[in-house]
Structures are given as C-alpha cells and as structure tokens.
C-alpha positions as CSV (number, residue, x, y, z in Angstrom):
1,X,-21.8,19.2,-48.3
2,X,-20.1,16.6,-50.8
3,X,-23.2,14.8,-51.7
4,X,-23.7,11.0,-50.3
5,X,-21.3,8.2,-49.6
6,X,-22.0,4.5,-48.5
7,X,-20.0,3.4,-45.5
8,X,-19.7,-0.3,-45.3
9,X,-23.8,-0.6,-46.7
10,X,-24.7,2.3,-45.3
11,X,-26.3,5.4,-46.5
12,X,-24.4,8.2,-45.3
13,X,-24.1,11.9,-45.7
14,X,-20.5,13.3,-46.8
15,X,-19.7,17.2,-45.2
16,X,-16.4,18.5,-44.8
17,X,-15.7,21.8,-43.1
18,X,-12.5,23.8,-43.7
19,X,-10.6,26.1,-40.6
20,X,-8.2,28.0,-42.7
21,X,-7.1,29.9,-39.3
22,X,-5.8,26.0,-38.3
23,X,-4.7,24.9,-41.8
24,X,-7.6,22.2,-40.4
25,X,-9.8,20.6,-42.7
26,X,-12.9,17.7,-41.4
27,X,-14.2,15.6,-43.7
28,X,-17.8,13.7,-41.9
29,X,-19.9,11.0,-42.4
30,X,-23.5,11.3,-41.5
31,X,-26.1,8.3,-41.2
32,X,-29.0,9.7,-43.6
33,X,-31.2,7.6,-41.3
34,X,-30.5,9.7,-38.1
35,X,-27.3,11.8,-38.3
36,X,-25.0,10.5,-36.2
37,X,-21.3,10.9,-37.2
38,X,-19.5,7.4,-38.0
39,X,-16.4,8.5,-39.7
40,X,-14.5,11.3,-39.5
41,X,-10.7,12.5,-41.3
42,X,-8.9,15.2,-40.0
43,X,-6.4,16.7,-42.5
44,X,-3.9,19.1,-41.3
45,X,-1.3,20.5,-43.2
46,X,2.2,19.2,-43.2
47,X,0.3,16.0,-40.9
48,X,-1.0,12.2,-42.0
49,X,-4.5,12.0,-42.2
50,X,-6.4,10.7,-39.0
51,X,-9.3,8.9,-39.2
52,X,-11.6,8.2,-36.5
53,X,-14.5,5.9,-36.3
54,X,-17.4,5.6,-34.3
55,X,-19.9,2.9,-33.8
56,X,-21.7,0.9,-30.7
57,X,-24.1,4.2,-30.5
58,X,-25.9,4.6,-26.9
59,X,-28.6,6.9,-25.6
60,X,-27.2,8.9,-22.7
61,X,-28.9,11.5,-20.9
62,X,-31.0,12.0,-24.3
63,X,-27.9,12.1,-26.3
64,X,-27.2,9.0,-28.9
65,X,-22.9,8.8,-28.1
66,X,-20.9,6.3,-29.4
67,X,-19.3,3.9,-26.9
68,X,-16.3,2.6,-29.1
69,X,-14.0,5.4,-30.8
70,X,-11.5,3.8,-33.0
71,X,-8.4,6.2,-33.9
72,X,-6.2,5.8,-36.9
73,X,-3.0,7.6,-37.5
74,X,0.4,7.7,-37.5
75,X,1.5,6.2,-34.6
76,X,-1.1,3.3,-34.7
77,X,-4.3,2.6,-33.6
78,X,-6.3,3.7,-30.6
79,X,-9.4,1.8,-29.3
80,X,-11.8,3.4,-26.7
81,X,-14.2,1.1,-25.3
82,X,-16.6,3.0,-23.0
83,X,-18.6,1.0,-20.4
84,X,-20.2,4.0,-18.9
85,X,-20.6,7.6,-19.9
86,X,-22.0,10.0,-17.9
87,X,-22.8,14.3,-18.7
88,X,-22.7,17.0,-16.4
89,X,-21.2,15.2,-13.3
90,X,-19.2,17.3,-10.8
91,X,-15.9,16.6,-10.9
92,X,-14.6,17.3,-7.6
93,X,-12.0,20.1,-6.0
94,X,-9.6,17.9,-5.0
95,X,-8.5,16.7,-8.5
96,X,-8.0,20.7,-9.5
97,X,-5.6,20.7,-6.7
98,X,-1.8,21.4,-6.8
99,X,0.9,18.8,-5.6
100,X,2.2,20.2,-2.0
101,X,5.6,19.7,-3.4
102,X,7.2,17.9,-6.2
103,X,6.7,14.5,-7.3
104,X,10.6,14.1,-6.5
105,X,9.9,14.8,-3.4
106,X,7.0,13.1,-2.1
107,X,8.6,9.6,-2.2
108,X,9.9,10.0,1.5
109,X,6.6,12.1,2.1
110,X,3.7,10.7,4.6
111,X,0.4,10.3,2.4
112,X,-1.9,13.0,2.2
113,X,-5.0,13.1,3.8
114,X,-8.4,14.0,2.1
C-alpha cells in the first residue's frame, strides 16, 4: 500500500505489487468509495511504462466491469469501447477447430460447411 492519491477529484487508494520472477511491477488505483480499479501502470524492466485506464463502470452478472479500457504506451493509444459483456458463455467447438489445410490453400477451396 502507498497511502492515498486523488485521481482527477477522486479519492483513491494507491497499491503497487512487485513480481520479481517477471521483472513486473503494478502500480493501482482504487476508488476509496467502492474499490474498483481506475488506473493502473505496468512497469517492466527494459519497457515504457503502460498505463491503462478504466471508467464507464457496469454491473454484469453481479460484477461492477468497466466498459471503456483506455491503453497508453508506446505504440499509441488503444480504446476499447464495450457495448456488451457477458461471463461464463460457452464458446463453441467449432472456433477451437484446426484449418483443414492452409490458408494458402483454401482460396481455390469450396467453403466449409458447419
């Protein structure tokens, strides 16, 4: 635990967690009013910081997730807008499934049927 932080007005908790094994350290912010993670910074050694923020929090399945993930880091920004999230949904077989030959190949191929 640092100790508290504001995050643009609000109160948050600061916690960073080390992984020595990774060379991997996590710095958090907390809300103090509920918990939820808004920022985090990864730090890994020999790498640019990369930050990641989270906001537009939703209740899902009993879980409060955030619906927009904004990625910072050396190659830009990233911005993931959710419009639906869903837990614990099969996925089904057929994605888990091999190619029946290689992509070169399937050009002159007939479709596959499901």
């Amino acid at each position: 635990m640092l100790g508290s932080d504001t995050l643009k007005g609000v109160p948050t908790w600061k916690i960073e967690v080390n992984i020595p094994a990774d060379t991997l350290t996590i710095v958090s912010w907390l809300r103090q009013n509920d918990g939820l993670e808004v920022q985090r910074v990864l730090y890994e050694k020999g790498e640019a910081p990369m930050k990641v923020f989270f906001s537009d929090f939703r209740e899902v399945a009993g879980l409060m997730l955030p619906f927009l993930t904004e990625t910072h880091n050396r190659s830009g920004i990233t911005v993931y807008e959710y419009t639906e999230i869903k837990t614990n949904e099969p996925l089904p077989d057929r994605i888990f499934e091999m190619p029946d030959s290689p992509a070169s190949d399937q050009k002159d191929a007939a479709p596959r049927k499901n």
